[in-house]
C-alpha positions in Angstrom: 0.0 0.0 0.0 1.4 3.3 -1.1 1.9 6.1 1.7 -0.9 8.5 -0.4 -3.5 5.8 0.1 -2.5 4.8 3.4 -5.5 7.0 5.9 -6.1 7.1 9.2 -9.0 5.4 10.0 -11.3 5.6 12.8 -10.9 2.0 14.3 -6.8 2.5 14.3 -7.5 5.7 17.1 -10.3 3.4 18.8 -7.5 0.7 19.1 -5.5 2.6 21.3 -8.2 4.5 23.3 -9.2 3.3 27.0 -12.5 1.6 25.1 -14.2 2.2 28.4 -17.2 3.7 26.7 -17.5 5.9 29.5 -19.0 8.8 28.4 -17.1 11.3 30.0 -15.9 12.8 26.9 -19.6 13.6 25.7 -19.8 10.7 23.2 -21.8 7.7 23.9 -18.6 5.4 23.2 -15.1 5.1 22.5 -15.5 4.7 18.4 -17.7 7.7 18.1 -15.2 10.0 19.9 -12.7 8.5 17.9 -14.5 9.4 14.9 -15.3 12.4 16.1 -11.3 13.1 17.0 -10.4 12.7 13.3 -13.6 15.0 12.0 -11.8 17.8 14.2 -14.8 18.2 16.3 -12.7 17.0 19.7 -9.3 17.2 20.9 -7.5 14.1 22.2 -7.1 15.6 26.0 -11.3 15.3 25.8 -10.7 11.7 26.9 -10.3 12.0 30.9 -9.4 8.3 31.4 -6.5 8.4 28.7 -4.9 11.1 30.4 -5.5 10.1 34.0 -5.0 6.7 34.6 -0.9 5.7 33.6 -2.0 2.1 32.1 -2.5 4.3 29.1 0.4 6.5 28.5 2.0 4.2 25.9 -1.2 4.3 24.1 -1.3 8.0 24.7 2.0 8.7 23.2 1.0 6.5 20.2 -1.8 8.7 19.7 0.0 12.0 20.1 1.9 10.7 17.3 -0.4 9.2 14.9 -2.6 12.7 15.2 0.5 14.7 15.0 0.5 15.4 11.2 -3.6 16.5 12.0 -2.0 19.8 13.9 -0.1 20.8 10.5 -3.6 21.1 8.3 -6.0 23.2 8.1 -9.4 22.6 9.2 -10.7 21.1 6.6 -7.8 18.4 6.3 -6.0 19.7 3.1 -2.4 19.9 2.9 -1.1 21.3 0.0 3.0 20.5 -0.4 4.2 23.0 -3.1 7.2 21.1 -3.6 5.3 17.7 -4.9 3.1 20.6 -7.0 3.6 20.3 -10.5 0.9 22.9 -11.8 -1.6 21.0 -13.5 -4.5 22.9 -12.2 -6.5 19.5 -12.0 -7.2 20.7 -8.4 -8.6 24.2 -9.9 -10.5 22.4 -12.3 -12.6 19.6 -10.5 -13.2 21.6 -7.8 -16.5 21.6 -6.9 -17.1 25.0 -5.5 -14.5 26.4 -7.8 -16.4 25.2 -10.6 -19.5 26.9 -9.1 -18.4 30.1 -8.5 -16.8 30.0 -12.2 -18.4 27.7 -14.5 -16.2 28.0 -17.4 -12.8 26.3 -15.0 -14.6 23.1 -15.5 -13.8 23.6 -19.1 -10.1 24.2 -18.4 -10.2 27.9 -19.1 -7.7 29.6 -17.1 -9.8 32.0 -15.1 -8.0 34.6 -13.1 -10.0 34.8 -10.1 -8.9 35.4 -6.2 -12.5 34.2 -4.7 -11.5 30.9 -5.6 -10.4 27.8 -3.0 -7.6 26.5 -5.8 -5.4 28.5 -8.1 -2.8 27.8 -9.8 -0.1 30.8 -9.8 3.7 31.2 -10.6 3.4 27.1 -11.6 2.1 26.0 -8.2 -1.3 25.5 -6.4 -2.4 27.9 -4.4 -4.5 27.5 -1.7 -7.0 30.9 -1.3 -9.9 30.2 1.1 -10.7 27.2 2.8 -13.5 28.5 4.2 -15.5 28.2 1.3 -14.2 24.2 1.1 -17.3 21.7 1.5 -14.9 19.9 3.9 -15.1 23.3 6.2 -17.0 23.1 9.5 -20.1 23.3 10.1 -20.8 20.7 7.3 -17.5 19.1 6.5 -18.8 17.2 3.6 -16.7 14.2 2.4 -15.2 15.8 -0.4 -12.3 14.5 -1.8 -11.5 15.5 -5.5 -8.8 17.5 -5.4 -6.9 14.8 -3.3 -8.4 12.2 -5.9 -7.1 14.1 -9.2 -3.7 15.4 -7.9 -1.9 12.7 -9.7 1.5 14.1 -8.1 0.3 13.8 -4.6 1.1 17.4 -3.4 -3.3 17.2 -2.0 -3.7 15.5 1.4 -6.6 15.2 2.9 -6.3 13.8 6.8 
């Protein structure tokens, strides 16, 4: 398996949580915090027993790590890594929103345009407002097209 396609799933964070089910974090079990952890809705300190009780500090520090690379994106998940960036613009061009704030981009016509999520300046992506991303809270839509077409692997999405 590739590094691009390996992801962090749900059940490897439940794996090393207390799977108490306690409910002191404010979800009714251990997989949907863990769930919840990777959406960015919680923080790993939301889990009292993991922190408190020393049975689980290897687990903890496993953790710490795993998430680590989560603390270097934005909130939606996307890295961007100019250096793996080619400049194809595929990311400008099946973007969803992108698309619908400028319908001719889905035709490959280089539009100039800064109210854009993607653009592709000076031979790089560009990364302008995540905000307007489907994959920004409050929805945080599973989008994942511009991960899925960037052939070079500079997209990440955690």
């Amino acid at each position: 398996m590739s590094e691009k396609s390996k992801k962090l799933s749900p059940l490897e964070v439940y794996n090393l949580l207390p799977k108490t089910n306690c409910k002191e974090c404010g979800y009714p079990s251990c997989i949907a915090f863990a769930t919840n952890l990777l959406l960015g809705k919680n923080k790993l300190e939301d889990c009292p027993p993991l922190f408190r009780d020393p049975k689980y500090a290897a687990n903890l520090e496993k953790l710490k790590t795993l998430l680590k690379p989560m603390e270097e994106m934005a909130e939606t998940g996307i890295k961007l890594d100019p250096d793996k960036c080619t400049g194809c613009g595929n990311c400008v061009v099946v973007c969803p929103v992108n698309v619908s704030i400028e319908p001719k981009i889905a035709k490959g016509i280089g539009v100039k345009r800064f109210d854009l999520i993607f653009l592709v300046e000076n031979g790089k992506a560009k990364i302008l407002d995540l905000e307007k991303c489907r994959r920004f809270p409050p929805e945080r839509i599973n989008c994942r097209v511009c991960e899925e077409y960037c052939y070079s692997g500079a997209i990440e999405i955690f």
